[in-house]
N, C-alpha and C positions, 0 to 999 in steps of 0.2 A: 513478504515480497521484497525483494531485490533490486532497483532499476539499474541500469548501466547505462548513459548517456557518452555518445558520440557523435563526431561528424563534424566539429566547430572548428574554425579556423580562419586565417584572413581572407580578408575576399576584396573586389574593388568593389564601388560602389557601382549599379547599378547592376550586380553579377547573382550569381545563385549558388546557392548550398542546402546542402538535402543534411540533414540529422535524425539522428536513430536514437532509441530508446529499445531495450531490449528488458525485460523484466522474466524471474525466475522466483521461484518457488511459491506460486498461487496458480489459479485458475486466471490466466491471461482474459478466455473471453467472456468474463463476467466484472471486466476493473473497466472504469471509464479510465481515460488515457488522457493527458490533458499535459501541456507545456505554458511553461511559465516563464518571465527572463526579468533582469533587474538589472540595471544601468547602473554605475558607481554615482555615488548620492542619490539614486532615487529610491522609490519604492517598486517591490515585487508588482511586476504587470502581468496581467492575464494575456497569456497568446494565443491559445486553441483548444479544443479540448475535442475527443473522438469517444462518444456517451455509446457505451455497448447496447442499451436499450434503444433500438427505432435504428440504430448504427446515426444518431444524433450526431452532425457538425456543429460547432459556434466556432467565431473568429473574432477576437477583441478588434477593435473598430481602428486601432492603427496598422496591424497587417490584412485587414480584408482586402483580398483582390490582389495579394500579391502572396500570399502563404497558401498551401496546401496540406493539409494534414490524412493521413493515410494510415492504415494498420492490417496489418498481418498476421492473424490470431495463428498462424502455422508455425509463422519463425516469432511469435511472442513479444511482437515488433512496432512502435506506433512511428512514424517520419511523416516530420513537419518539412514540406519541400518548398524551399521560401527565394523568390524569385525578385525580381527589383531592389536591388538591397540597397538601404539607405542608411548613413551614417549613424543616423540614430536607432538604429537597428542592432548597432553596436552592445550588446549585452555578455553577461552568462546566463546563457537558456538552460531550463530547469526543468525535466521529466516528472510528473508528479500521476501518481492512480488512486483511485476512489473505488471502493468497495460499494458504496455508497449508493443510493438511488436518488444520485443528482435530476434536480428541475431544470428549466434554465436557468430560472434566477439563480439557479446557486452554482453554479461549474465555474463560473470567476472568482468565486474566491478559495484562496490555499489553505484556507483551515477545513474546508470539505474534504482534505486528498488526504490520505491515512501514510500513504507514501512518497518517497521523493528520490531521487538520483541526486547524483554528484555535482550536477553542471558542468556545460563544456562553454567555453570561449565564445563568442561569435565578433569579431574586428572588422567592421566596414570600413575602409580607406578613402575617402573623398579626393 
């Protein structure tokens, strides 16, 4: 499986940007979908994950209530639509899928996803 991660770019702070995730050569809608992003010096953060079983939401507890995450088994597509954006929001977000019959305990962590995209940018401007 292949991801292609797009959509990142600068933004003001308090503004919105949609990101895409396109994934090819598997079975789209049996992968759990999941985004991830990391701050320069920090560690890999759990952002969302879209669990193909129950069609399962989680949202790591710093974008709750301001990210959306969405998927498109037609166009093989998961967007995270992320809205209030705050400086520290500022990462490279990271497409990751799971073959995997993720719990919840476990879709936060990146060693459950089998796959991973390139990462794109994300720059909040305060």
């Amino acid at each position: 499986v292949q991801l292609q991660a797009s959509g990142g770019g600068l933004v003001q702070a308090g503004g919105s940007l949609r990101l895409s995730c396109t994934a090819s050569g598997g079975t789209f809608s049996r992968l759990n979908m999941a985004w991830f992003r990391q701050a320069p010096g920090k560690e890999r953060e759990f952002v969302a994950v879209y669990r193909t079983r129950g069609s399962f939401i989680y949202y790591g507890d710093s974008v709750k209530g301001r990210f959306t995450i969405s998927r498109d088994n037609t166009k093989n597509s998961v967007y995270p639509q992320m809205t209030s954006l705050k400086a520290e929001d500022t990462a490279v977000y990271y497409c990751a899928a799971s073959r995997l019959g993720l719990i919840t305990s476990e879709v936060r962590r990146g060693d459950n996803y089998d796959f991973w995209g390139q990462g794109t940018q994300v720059t909040v401007s305060s």
